[in-house]
PDB file of N, CA, C and O in Angstrom:
ATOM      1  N   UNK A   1       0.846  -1.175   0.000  1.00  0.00           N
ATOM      2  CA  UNK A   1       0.000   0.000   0.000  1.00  0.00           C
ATOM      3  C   UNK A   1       0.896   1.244   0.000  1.00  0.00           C
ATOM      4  O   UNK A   1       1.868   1.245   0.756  1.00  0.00           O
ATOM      5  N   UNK A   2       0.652   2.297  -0.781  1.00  0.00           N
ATOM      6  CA  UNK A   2       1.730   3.669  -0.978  1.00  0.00           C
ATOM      7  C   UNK A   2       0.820   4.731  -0.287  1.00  0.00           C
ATOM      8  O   UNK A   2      -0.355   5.021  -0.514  1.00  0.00           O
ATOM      9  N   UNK A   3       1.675   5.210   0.591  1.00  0.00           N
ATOM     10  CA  UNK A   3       1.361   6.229   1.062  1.00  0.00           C
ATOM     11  C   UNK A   3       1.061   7.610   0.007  1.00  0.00           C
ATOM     12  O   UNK A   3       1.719   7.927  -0.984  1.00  0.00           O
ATOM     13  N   UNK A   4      -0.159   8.299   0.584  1.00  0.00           N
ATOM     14  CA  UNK A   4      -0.652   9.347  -0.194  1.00  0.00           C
ATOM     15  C   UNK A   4      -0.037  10.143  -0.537  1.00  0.00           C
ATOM     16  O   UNK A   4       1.098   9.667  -0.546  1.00  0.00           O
ATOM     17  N   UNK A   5       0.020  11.456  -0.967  1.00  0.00           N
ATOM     18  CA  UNK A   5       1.033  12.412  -1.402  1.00  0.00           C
ATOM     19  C   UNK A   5       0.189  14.210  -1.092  1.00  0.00           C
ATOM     20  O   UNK A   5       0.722  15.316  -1.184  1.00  0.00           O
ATOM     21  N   UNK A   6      -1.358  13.829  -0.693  1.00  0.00           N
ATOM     22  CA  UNK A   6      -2.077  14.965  -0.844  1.00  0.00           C
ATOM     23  C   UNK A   6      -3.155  14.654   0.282  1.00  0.00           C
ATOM     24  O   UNK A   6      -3.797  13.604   0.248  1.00  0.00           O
ATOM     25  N   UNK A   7      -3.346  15.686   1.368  1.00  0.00           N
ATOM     26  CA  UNK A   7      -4.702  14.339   2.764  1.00  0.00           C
ATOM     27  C   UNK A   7      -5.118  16.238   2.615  1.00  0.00           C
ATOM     28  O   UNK A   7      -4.432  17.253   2.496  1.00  0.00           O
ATOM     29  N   UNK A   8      -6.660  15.936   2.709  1.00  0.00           N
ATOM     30  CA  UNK A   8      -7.844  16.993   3.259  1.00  0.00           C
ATOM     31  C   UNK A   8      -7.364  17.378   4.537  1.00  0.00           C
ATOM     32  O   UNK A   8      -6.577  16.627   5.113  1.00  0.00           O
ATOM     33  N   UNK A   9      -7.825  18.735   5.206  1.00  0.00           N
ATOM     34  CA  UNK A   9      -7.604  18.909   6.221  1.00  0.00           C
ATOM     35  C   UNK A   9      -7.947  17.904   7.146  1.00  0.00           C
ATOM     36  O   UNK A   9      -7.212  17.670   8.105  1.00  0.00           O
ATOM     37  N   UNK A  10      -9.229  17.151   6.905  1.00  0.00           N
ATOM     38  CA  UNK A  10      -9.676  16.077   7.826  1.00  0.00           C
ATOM     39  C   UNK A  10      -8.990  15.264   8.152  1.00  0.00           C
ATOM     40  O   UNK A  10      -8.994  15.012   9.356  1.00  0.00           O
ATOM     41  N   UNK A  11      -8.212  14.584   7.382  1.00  0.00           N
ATOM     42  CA  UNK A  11      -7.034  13.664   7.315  1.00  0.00           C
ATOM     43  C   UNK A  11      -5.579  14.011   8.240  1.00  0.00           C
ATOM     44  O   UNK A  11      -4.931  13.228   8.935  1.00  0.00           O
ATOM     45  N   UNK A  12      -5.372  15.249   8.012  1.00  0.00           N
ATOM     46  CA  UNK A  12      -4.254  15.581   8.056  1.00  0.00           C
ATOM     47  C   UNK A  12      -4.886  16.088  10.128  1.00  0.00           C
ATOM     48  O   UNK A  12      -3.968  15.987  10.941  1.00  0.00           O
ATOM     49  N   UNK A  13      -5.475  16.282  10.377  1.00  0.00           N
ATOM     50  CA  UNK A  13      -6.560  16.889  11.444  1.00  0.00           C
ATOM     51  C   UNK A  13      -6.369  14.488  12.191  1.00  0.00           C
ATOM     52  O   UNK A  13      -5.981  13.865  13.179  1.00  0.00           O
ATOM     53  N   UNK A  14      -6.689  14.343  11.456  1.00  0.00           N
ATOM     54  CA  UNK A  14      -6.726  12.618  12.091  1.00  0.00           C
ATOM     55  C   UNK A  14      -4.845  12.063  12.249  1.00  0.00           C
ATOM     56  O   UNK A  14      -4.354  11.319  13.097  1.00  0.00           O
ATOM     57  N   UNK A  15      -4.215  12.723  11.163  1.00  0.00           N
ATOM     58  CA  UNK A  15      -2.603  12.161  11.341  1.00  0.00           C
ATOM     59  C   UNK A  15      -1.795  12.572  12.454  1.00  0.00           C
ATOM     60  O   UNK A  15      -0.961  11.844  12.992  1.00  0.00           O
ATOM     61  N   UNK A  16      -2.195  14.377  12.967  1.00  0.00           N
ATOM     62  CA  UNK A  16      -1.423  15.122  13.647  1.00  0.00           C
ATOM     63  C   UNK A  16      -2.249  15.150  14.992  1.00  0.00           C
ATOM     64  O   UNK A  16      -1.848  15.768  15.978  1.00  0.00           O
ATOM     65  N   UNK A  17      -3.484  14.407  14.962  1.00  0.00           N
ATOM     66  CA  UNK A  17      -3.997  14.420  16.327  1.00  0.00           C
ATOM     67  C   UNK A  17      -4.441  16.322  16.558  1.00  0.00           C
ATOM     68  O   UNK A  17      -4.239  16.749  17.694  1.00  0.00           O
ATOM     69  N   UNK A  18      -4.903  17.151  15.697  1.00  0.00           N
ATOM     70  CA  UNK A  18      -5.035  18.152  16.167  1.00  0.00           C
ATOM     71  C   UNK A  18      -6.370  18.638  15.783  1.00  0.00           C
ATOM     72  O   UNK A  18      -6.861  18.098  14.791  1.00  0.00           O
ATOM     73  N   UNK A  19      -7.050  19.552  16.375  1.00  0.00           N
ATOM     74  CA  UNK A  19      -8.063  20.104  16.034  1.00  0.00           C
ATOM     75  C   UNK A  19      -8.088  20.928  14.629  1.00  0.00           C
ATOM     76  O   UNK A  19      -7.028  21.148  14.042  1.00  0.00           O
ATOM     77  N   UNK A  20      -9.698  21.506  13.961  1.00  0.00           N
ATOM     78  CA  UNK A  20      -9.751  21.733  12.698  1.00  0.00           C
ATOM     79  C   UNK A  20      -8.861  23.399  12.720  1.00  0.00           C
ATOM     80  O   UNK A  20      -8.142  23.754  11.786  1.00  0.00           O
ATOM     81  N   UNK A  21      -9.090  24.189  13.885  1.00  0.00           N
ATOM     82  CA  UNK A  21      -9.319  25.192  14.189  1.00  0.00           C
ATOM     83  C   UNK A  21      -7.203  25.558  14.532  1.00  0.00           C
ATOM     84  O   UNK A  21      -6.573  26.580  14.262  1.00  0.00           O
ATOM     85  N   UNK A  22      -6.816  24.553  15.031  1.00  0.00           N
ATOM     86  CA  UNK A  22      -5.511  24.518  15.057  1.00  0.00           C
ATOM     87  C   UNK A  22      -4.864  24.328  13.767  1.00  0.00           C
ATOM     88  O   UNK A  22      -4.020  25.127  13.362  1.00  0.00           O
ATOM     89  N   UNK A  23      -5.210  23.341  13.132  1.00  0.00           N
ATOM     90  CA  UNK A  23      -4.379  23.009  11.661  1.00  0.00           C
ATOM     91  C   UNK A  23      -5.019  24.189  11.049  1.00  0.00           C
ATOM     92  O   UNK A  23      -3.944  24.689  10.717  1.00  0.00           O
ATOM     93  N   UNK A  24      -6.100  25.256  10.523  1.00  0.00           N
ATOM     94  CA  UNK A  24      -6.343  26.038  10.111  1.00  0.00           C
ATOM     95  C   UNK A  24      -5.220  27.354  10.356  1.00  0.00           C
ATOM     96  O   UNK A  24      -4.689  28.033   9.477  1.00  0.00           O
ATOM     97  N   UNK A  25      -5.047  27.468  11.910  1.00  0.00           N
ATOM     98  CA  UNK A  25      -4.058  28.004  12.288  1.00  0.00           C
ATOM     99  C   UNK A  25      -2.775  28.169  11.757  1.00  0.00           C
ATOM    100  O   UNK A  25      -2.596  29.135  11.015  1.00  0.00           O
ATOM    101  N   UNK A  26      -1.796  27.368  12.011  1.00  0.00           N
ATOM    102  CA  UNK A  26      -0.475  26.460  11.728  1.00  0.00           C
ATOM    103  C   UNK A  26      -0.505  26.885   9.776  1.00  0.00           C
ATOM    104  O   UNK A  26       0.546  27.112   9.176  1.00  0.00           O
ATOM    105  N   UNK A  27      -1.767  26.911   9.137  1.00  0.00           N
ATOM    106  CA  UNK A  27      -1.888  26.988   8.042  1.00  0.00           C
ATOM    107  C   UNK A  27      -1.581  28.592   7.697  1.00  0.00           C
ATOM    108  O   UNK A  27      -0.695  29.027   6.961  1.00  0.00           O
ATOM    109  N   UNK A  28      -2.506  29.282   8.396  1.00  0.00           N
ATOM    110  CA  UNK A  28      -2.565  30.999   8.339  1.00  0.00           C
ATOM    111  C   UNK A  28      -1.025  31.199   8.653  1.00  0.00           C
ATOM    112  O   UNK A  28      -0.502  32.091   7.986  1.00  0.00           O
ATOM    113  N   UNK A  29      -0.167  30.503   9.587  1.00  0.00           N
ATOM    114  CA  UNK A  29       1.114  31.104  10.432  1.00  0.00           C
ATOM    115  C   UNK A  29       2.202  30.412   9.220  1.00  0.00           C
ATOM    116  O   UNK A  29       3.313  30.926   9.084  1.00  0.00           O
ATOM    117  N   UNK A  30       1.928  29.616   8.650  1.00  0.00           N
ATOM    118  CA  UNK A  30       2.812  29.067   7.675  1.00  0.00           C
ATOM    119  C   UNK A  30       3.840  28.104   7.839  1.00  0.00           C
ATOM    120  O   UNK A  30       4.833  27.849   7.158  1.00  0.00           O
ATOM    121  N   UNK A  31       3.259  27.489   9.185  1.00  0.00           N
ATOM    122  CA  UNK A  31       4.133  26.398   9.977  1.00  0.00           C
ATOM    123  C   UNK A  31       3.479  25.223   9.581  1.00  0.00           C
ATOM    124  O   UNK A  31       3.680  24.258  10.318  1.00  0.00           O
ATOM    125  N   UNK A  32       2.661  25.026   8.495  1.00  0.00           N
ATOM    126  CA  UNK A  32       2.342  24.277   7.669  1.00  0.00           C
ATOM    127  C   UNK A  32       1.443  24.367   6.653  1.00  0.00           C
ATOM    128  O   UNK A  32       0.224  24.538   6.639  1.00  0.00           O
ATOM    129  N   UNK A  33       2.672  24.150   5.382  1.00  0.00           N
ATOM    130  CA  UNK A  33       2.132  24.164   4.262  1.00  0.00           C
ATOM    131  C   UNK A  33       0.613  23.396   3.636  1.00  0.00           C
ATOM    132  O   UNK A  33      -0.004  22.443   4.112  1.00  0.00           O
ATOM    133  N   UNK A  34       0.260  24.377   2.170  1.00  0.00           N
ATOM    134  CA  UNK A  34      -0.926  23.457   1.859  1.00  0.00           C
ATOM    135  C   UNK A  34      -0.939  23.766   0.480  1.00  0.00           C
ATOM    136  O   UNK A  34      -0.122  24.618   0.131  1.00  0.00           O
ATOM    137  N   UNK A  35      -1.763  23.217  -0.494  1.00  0.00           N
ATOM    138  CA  UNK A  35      -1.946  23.466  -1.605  1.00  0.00           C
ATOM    139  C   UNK A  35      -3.734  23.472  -2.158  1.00  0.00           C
ATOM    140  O   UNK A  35      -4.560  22.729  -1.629  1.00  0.00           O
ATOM    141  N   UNK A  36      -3.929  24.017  -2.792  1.00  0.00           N
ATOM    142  CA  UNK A  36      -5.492  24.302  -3.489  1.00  0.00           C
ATOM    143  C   UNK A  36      -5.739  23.420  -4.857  1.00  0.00           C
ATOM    144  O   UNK A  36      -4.972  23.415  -5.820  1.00  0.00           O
ATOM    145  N   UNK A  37      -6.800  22.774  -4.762  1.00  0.00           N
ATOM    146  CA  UNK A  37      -6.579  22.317  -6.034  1.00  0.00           C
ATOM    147  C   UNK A  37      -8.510  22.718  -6.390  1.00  0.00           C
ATOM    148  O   UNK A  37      -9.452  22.196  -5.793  1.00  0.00           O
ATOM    149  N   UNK A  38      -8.580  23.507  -7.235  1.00  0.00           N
ATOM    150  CA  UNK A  38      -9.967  24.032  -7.135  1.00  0.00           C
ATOM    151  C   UNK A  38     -10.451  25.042  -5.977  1.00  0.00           C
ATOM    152  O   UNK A  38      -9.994  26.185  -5.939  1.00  0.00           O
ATOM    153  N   UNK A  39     -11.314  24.620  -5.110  1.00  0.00           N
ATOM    154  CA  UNK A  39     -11.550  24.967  -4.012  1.00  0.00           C
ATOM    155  C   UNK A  39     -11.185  23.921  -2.293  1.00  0.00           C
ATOM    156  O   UNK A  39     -11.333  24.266  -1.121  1.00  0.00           O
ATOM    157  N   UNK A  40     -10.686  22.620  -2.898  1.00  0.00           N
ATOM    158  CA  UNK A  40     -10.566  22.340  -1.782  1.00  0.00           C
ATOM    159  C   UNK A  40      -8.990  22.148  -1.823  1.00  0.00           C
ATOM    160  O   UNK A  40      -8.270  21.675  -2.702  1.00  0.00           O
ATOM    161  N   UNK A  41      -8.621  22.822  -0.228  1.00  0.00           N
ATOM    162  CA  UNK A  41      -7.799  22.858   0.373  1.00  0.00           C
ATOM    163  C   UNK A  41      -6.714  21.506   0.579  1.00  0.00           C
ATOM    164  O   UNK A  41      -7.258  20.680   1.313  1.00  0.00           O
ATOM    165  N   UNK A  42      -5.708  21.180   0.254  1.00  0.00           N
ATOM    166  CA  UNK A  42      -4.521  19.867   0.642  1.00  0.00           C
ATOM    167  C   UNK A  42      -3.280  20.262   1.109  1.00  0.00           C
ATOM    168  O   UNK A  42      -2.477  21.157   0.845  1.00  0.00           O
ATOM    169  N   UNK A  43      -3.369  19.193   1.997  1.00  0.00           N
ATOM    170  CA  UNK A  43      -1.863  19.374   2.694  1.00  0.00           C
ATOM    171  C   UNK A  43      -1.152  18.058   2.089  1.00  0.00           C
ATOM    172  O   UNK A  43      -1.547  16.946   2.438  1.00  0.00           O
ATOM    173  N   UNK A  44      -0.032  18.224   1.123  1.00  0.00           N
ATOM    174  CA  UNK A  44       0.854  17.462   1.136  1.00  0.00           C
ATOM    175  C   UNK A  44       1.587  16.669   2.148  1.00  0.00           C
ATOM    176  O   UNK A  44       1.819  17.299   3.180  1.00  0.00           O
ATOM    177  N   UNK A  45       2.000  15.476   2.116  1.00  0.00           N
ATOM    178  CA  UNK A  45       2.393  14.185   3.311  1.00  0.00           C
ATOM    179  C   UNK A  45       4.037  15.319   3.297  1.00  0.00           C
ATOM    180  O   UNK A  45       4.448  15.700   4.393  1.00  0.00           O
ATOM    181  N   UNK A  46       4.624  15.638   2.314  1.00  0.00           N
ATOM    182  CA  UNK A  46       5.607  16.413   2.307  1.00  0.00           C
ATOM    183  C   UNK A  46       5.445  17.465   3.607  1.00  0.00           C
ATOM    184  O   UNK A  46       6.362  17.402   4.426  1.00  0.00           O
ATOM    185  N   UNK A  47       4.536  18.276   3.833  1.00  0.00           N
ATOM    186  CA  UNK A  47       4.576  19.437   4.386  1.00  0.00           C
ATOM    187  C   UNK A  47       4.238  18.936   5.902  1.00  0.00           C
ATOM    188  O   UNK A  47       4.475  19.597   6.913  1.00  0.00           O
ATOM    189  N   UNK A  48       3.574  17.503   5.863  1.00  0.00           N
ATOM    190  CA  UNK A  48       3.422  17.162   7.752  1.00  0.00           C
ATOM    191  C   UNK A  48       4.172  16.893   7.728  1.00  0.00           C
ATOM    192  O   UNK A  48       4.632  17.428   8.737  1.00  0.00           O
ATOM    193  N   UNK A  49       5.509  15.944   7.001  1.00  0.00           N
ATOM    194  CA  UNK A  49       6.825  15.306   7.747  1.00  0.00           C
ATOM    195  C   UNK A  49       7.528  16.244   7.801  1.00  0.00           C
ATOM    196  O   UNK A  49       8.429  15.941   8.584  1.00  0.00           O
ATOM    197  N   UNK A  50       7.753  17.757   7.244  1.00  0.00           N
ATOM    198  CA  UNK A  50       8.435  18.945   8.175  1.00  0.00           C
ATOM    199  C   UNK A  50       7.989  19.230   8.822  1.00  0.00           C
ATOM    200  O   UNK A  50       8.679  19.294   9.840  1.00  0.00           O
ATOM    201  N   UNK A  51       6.439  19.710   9.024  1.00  0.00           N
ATOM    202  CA  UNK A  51       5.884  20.122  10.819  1.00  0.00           C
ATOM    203  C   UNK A  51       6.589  19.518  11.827  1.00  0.00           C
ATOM    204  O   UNK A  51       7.313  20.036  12.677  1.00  0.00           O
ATOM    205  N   UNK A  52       6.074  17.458  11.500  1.00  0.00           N
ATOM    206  CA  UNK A  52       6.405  16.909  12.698  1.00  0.00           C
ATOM    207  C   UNK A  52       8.359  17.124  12.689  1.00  0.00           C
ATOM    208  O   UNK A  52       8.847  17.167  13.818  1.00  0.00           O
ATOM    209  N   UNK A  53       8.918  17.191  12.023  1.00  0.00           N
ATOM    210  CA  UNK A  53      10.358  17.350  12.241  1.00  0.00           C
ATOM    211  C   UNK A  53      10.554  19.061  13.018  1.00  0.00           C
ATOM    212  O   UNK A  53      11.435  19.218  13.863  1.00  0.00           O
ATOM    213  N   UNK A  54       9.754  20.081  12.659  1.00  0.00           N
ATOM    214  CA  UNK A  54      10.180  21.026  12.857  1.00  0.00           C
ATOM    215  C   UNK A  54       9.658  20.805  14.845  1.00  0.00           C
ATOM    216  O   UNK A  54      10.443  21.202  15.705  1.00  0.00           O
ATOM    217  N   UNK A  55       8.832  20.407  15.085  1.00  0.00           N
ATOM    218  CA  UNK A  55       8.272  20.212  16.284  1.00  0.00           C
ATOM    219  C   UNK A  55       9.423  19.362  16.946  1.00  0.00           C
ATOM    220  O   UNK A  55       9.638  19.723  18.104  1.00  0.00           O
ATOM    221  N   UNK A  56      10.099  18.480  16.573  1.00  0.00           N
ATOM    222  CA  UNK A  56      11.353  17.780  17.005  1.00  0.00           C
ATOM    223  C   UNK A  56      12.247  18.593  17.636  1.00  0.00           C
ATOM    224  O   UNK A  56      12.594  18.814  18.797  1.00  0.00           O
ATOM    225  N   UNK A  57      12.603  19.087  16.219  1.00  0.00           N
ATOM    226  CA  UNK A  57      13.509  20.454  16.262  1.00  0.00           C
ATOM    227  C   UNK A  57      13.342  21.339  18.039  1.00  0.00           C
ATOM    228  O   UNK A  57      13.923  21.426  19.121  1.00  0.00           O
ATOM    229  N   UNK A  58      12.177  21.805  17.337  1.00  0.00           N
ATOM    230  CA  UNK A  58      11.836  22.691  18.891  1.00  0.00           C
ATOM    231  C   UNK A  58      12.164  21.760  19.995  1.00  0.00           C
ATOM    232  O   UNK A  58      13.145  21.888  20.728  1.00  0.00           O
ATOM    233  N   UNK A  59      11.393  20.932  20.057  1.00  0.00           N
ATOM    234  CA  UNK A  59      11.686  20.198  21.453  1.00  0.00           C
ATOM    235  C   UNK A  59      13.083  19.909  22.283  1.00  0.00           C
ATOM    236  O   UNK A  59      13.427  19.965  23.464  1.00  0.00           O
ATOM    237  N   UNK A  60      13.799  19.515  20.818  1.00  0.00           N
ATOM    238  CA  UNK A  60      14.719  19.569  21.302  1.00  0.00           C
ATOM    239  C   UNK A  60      15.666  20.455  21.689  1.00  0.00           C
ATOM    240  O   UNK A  60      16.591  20.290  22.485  1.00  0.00           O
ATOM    241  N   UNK A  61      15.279  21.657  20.896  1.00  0.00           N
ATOM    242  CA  UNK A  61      16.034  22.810  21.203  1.00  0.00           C
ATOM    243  C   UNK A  61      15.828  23.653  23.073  1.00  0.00           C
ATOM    244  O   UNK A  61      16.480  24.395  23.808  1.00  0.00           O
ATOM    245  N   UNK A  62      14.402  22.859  23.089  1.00  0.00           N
ATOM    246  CA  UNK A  62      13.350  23.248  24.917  1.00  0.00           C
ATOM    247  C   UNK A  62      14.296  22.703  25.536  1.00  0.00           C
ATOM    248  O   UNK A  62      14.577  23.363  26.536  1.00  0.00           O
ATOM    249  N   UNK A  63      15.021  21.661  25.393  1.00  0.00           N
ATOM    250  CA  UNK A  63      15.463  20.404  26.050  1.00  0.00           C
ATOM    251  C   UNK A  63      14.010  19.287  26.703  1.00  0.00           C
ATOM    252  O   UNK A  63      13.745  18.639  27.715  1.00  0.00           O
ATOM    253  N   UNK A  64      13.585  19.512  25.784  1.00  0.00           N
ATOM    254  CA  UNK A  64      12.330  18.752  25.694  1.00  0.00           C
ATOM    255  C   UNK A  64      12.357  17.079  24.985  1.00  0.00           C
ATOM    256  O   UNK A  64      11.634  16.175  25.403  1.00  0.00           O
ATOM    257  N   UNK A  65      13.567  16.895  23.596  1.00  0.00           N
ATOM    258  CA  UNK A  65      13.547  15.694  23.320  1.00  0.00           C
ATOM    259  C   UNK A  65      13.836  14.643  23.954  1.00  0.00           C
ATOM    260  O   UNK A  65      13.988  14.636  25.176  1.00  0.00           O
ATOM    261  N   UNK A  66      14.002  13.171  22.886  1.00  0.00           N
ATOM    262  CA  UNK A  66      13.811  12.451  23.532  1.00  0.00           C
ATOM    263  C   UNK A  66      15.389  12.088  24.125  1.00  0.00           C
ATOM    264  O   UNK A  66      16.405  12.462  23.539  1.00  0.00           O
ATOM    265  N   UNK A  67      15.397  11.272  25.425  1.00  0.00           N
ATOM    266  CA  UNK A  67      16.597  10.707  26.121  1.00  0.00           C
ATOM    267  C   UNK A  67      17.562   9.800  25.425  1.00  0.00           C
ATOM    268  O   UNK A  67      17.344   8.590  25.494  1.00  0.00           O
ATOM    269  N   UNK A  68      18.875  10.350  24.590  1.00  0.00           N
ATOM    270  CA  UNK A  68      19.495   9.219  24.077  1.00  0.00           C
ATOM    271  C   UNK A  68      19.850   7.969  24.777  1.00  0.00           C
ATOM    272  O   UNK A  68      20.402   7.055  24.165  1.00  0.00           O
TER     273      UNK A  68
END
């Protein structure tokens, strides 16, 4: 099975565990990308595996990551 390349906010709202109103957010702030195709809105699988890396990033920068 191949992973998608393009998920609805709904999807992408079910992958990141976050509310509609947050990923809408994150979208406006540009801490995650999206693309239009017509009128409905996509987030490329590209643009969550930098969120979740950039969220790494941070954490670890908090001293928040994980314990080698």
């Amino acid at each position: 099975m191949s992973q998608k390349e393009l998920y609805r906010v709904s999807e992408a709202m079910d992958l990141l565990s976050l509310g509609r109103s947050v990923i809408y957010e994150l979208l406006r702030s540009g801490r995650l990308r999206s693309v239009r195709e017509g009128r409905t809105r996509l987030i490329p699988a590209s643009a969550i595996t930098e969120y979740v890396a950039l969220l790494e990033r941070e954490a670890d920068a908090n001293g928040f990551g994980a314990a080698s």
